[in-house]
N, C-alpha and C positions, 0 to 999 in steps of 0.2 A: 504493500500500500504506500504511495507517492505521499508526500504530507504538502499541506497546502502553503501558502507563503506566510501566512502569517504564523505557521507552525516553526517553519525553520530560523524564525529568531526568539529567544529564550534569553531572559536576563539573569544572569548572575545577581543578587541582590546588596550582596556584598564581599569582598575580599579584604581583609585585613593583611596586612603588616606585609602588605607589597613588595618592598624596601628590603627587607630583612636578608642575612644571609643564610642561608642555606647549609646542613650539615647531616652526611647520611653515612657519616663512618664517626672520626675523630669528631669531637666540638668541646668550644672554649666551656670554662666553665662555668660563665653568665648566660649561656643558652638556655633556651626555654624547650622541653622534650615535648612531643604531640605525636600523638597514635592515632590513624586512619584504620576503616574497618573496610574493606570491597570483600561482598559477596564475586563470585564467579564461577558459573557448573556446581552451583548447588554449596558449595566450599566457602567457608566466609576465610579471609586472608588479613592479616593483620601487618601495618606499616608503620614504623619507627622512625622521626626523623627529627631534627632539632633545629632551632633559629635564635639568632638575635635579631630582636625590635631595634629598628631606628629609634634615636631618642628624637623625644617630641619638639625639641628646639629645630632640628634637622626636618620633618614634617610631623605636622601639629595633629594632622588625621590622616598614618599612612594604608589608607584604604582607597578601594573603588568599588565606586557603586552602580548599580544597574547594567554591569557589562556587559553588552550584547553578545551571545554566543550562538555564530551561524551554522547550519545543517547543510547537505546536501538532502534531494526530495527524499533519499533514502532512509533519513536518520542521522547518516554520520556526519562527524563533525567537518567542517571544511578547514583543515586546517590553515593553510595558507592565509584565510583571511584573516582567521582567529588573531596569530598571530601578529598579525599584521594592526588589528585591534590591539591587542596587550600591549605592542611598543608606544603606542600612543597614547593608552590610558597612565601607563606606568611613570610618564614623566612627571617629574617633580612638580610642574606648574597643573597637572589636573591631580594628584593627590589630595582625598578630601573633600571634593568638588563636585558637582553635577557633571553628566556627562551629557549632555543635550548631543552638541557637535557629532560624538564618536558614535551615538548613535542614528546619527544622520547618514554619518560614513557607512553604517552596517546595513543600512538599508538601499543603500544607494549599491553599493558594492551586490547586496543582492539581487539587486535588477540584471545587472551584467550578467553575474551565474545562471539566471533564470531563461534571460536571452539565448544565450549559448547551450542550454541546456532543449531548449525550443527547437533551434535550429539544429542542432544536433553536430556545433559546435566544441569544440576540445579547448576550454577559453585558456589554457598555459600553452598552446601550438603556436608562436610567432613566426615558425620556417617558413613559409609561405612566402616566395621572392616575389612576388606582387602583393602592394602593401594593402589594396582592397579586400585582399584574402585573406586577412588576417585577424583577428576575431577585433582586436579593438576599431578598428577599421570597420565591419560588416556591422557593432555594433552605434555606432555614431551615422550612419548613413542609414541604420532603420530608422534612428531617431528623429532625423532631420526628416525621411521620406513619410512617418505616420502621420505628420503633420498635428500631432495629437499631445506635443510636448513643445514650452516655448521656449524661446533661443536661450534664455537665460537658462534654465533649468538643463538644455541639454549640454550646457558648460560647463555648470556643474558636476552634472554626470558622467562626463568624459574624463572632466578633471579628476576623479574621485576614482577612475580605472587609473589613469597615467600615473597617481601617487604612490595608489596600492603596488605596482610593477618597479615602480623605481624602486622603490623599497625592496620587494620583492628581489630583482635581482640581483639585490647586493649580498644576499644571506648563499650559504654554503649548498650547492647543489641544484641551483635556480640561476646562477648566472647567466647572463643573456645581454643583449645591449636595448637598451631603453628606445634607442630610433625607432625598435621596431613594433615600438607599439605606439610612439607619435613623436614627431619631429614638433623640438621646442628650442626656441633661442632663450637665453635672459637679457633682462633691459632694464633698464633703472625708471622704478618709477617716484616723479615727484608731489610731493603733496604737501599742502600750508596745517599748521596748525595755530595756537591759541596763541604758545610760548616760540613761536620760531617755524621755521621749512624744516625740510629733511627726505629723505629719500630712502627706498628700499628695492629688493631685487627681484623681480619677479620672470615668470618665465613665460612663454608667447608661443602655444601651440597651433598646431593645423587642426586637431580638431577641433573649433570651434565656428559659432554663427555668428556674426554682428548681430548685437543687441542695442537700440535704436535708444544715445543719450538724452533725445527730446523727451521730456516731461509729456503723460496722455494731457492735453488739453482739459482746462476746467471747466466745468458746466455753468448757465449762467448762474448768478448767484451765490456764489459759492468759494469760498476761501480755500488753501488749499495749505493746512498749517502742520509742515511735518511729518507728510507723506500720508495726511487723511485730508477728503473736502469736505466741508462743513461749512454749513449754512445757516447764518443765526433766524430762530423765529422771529416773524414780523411781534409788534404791539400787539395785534387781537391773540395771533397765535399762543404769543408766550402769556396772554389773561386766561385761554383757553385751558394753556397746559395747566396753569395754576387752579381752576376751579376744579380740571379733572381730579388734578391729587388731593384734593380738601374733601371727596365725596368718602364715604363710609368702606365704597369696596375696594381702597386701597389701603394697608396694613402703613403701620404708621415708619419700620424700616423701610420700605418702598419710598412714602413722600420723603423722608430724611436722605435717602442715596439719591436720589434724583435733586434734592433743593443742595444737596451740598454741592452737586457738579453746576445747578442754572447761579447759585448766590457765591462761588469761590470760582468759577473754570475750570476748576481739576480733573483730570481725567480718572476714568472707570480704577484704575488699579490706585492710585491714589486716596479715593474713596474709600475700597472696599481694604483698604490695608492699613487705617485707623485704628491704634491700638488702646486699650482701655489708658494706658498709662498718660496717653495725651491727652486725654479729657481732666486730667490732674491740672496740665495749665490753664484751664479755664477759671481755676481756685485763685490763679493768682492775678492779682490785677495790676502788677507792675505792669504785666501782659498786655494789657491791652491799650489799640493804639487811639490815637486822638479823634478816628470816624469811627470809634465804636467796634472795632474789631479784632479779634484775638489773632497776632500771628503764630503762625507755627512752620516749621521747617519740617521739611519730605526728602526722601533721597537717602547714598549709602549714609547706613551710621545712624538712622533713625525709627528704623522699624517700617516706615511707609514708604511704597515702593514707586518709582516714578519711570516714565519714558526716557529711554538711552539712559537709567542710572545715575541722573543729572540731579544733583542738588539746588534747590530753592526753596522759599517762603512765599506762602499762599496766606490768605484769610480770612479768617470765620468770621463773621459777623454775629456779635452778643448774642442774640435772642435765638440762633440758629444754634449755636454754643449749649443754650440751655436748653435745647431741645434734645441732642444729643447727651445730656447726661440727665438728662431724666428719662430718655429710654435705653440709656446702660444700664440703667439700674431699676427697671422694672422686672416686674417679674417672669414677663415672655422672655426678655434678653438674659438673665441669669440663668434660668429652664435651659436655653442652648448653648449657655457657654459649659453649664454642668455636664451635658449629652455630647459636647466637644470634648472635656477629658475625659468621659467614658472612654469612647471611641477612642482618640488618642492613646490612650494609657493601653486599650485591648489590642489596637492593631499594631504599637509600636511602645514594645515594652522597652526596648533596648536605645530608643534613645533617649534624651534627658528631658523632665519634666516642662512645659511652658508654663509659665508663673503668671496670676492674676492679672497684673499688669501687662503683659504681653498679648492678653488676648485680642483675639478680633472683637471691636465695635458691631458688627455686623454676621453673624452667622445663621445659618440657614435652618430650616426648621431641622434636619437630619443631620446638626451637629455638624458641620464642614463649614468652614470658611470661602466665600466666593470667589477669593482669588488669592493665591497663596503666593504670600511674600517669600522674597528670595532669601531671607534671612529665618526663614522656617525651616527649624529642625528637620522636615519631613522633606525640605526643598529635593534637597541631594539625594535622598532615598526614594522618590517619584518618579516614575517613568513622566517624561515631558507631556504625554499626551493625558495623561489622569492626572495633571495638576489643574485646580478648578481656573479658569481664567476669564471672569466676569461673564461668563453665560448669565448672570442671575439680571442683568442690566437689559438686555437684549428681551429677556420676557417681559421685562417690565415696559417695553419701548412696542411692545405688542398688545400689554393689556391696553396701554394708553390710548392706541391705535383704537383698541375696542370701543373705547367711553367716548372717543372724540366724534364730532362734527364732520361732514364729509368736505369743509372746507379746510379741513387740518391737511396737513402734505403726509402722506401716505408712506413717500420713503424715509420717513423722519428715523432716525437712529439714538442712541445715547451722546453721540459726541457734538451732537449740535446744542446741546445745551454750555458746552464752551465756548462754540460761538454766540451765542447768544449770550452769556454773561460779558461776553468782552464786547457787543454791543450797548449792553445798558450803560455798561461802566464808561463807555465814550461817551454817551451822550449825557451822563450826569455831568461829565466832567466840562464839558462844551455849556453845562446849564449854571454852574458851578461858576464858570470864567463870564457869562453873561450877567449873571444878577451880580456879581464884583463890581461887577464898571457897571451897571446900571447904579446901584450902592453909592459907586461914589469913593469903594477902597482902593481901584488903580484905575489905570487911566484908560488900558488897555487888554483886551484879552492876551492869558502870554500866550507864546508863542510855539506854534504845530509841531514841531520838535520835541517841545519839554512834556505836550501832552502826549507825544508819541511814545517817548521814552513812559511815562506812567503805565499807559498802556502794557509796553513791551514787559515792564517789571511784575503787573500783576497775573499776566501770560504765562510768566517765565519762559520767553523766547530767547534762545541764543542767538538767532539771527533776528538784525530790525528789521531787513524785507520782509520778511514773514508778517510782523506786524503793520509796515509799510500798507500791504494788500489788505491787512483788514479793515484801514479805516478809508483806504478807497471804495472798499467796498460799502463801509459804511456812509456815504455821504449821500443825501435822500433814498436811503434802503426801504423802508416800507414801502414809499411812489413808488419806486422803480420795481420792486418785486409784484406789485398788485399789478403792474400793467405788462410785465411778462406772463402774472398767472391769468389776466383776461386776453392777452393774446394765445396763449396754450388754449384756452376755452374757446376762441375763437374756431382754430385751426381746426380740433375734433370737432365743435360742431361743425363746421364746412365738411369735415369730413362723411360725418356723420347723417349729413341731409341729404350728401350726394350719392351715398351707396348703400344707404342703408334705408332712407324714407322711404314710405308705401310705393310699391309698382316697379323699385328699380330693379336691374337685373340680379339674378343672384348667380 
């Protein structure tokens, strides 16, 4: 019996003391003894062997986790890749660490096997004096001919065969020359950073597609802030969304995750990674600033997780402040932080405790957190794909859909409520500089710049273009969106009278 693809990759869960040396005769006499038991034909066999641990100065946790371990359709192990996996887990910089990446590599690498194994390909046969004939070759030209993979993806794919072979045939008994599974120059590539330029080596295969640098064109309306478009609600919309959450059949963590992201900008993971212990600074009111608002800082180092790992300070406004800690400490919210260390404690005895303070603000009726911070114990011991990652936002952006009005926009998402906080927050701030000089305390509004920089700061954009585009976009946004959405109503109705009215053809 063949096993299916998803059969032939199995995780290791963990591997301790990586690092260690190895001792199956002599050993020193700080070694640590360990005895394995393998059955085999019925025979249980017993194996003896000894190690020294790295000390923890040298790595802090020398394990790995979730190691992928590949099959052939048959069962057996594939060793070639295997190992090819181990040299990469094993280095000192992913000791301790998730392994997202390397199991990226094992699945990618099992395409290749699988192809080969389809065609009825020999994928370590490079002899082939025509370089089409040769499996990395036959398998980059299905790629590009299915039409059913995009350029970027089959670059990676290819890339991810030509790495595993170099490696490959550097090891004893597999030597072979790497041309022959793709012709690569190196080039120096340059690039700017924060602190200075600099450069690195990369290399420049044949097999690859041009992958097209133009950005896809933004839709109207639409900002396009760090590789998402988002669209702030107009005035009626965003009155709309507000009445929808004030109604009964929305749970009162529902209004609070959705009003943190329209009243702060923060994004989903942001939100959902709220730890009780931050709700401690709302006690203090050195804290808080002159418009009424608590800041707090997100990012490495703080328990709250943000986009690109990028530290900044965001802000709560008071009254939203004490919303949030009057339902930390209710009694629905306590009920599931209890039913999180059940769970916790039963499925993962072996890691160390999360403390009071640590917990999520926000957990789901089944005890799980909605989106698990990267500084969670379990981070590292999660397959990438079972870590929750704000699904619980996305129902929410559906029930909404349900309550609403058929004049609400239908492809409405979670992360437009970003743009739309950083709409409001323009135009206070534009209301702000007008009743000043009406007042009579300066003379003039300041100046587009300093409120752009405002802007960009409560954003926390790295880049000001980025905020650049939203307050273009922001300058008569409501006009202008109502008379896009009555020329869209236009066009289907045109459409719609001309092929669809009584008697037309069908």
């Amino acid at each position: 019996m063949e096993l299916s693809k998803s059969q032939r990759i199995t995780f290791i869960r963990r591997t301790a003391n990586v690092s260690a040396d190895l001792y199956f005769d002599r050993a020193p006499l700080n070694a640590l003894t360990h005895i394995v038991s393998h059955k085999f034909n019925g025979q249980e066999k017993k194996y003896t062997y000894s190690y020294t641990p790295v000390e923890s100065r040298v790595a802090h946790d020398d394990s790995i986790y979730n190691f992928p371990f590949l099959l052939h359709k048959n069962g057996q192990p594939w060793k070639e890749a295997n190992m090819y996996l181990w040299n990469i887990a094993s280095g000192f910089k992913k000791l301790g660490s998730e392994t997202d990446d390397i199991q990226s590599t094992a699945t990618q690498l099992l395409d290749y096997l699988i192809f080969c194994e389809d065609k009825g390909i020999d994928y370590l046969d490079f002899s082939a004096r025509r370089a089409v004939n040769r499996p990395s070759y036959k398998y980059f030209n299905w790629l590009v001919e299915s039409g059913r993979v995009a350029a970027g993806s089959v670059n990676i794919k290819t890339g991810k065969v030509y790495y595993f072979f170099e490696w490959l045939f550097k090891q004893h008994g597999y030597e072979n020359d790497i041309d022959r599974v793709d012709l690569a120059e190196d080039y120096n590539h340059f690039f700017d950073t924060s602190t200075g330029s600099g450069s690195v080596t990369r290399k420049k295969r044949s097999q690859r597609v041009p992958v097209s640098k133009e950005a896809a064109p933004i839709s109207f309306g639409k900002v396009r802030d760090e590789g998402e478009d988002l669209r702030p609600l107009t005035t009626g919309e965003r009155q709309e969304l507000v009445s929808i959450l004030k109604q009964r059949e929305f749970n009162v963590d529902e209004r609070l995750i959705a009003q943190l992201s329209l009243y702060t900008g923060i994004r989903k993971q942001t939100v959902l990674t709220i730890r009780m212990r931050h709700l401690e600074l709302f006690r203090q009111e050195a804290l808080i600033e002159k418009d009424g608002t608590y800041l707090i800082t997100a990012g490495p180092g703080t328990g709250i997780d943000t986009k690109f790992d990028r530290k900044y300070k965001f802000y709560i406004p008071a009254n939203l402040a004490d919303e949030l800690r009057v339902y930390a400490h209710s009694k629905v919210a306590k009920k599931r932080r209890q039913k999180f260390q059940e769970n916790y404690s039963k499925e993962h005895p072996d890691l160390e405790p999360i403390s009071e303070d640590d917990m999520y603000v926000f957990i789901s009726e089944r005890g799980n957190c909605h989106y698990m911070a990267k500084n969670d114990p379990r981070y590292k011991v999660t397959r990438k794909d079972a870590r929750p990652k704000g699904k619980r936002t996305d129902v929410l952006c559906r029930k909404i859909e349900k309550y609403a009005s058929t004049n609400f926009p239908k492809d409405f998402v979670f992360h437009w409520l970003r743009a739309t906080f950083a709409l409001r927050y323009y135009d206070n701030l534009i209301m702000i500089e007008q009743a000043k000089v009406e007042a009579g305390i300066q003379e003039r509004p300041r100046r587009f710049d300093m409120i752009l920089r405002d802007v960009m700061r409560r954003l926390c954009h790295k880049d000001i273009t980025v905020t650049q585009s939203y307050l273009n976009l922001f300058e008569n946004f409501d006009e202008r969106q109502e008379a896009q959405n009555a020329f869209e109503d236009y066009i289907f109705r045109d459409f719609d009278d001309e092929f669809f009215k009584d008697g037309a053809e069908q």
